[in-house]
Residue, then its C-alpha position, 0 to 999 in steps of 0.5 A: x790009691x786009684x788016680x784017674x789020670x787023662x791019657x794023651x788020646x782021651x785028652x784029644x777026644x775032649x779036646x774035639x768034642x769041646x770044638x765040635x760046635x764052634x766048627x759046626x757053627x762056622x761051617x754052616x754060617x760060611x757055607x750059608x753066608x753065601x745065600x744072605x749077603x756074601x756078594x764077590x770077594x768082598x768077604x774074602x776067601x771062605x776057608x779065611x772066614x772059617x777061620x776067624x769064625x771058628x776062632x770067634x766060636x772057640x773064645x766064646x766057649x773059652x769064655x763060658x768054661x771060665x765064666x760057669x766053670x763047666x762046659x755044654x751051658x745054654x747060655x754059651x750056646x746061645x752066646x755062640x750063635x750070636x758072635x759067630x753070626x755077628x763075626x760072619x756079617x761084619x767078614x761080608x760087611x753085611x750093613x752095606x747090603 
């Protein structure tokens, strides 16, 4: 009998393909947040804020893989665009603009 079994190499291409649009996403709303709202170092460094974007960006993937059992939903993508960009303008406390 033929098993499909993941290589070590197979599972690290899913693996960056699945994180591809959460660090996508974060890249441009840190390198972005600069032109609306990031003013000083009240945001803190940048590769800080991509950081804790990112992290945002991956749960929220995490999230709609569990939810909907696949990922590439639109729901989830949508879901992604708005917690990342919520997260970047609570980092640059975009309510005191």
């Amino acid at each position: 009998m033929w098993v499909n079994s993941m290589g070590p190499l197979d599972i690290l291409n899913h693996l960056l393909n699945f994180s591809a649009p959460a660090a996508a996403l974060a890249l441009a709303v840190v390198l972005c947040g600069r032109f609306f709202g990031a003013k000083g170092a009240a945001a803190g460094p940048r590769w800080r804020q991509f950081a804790i974007v990112f992290a945002v960006g991956l749960a929220v993937l995490a999230g709609g893989l569990v939810l909907w059992g696949r990922d590439g939903k639109m729901l989830t993508y949508a879901a992604l665009v708005v917690a990342t960009a919520t997260c970047q303008w609570v980092l640059v406390r975009g309510w005191k603009g």
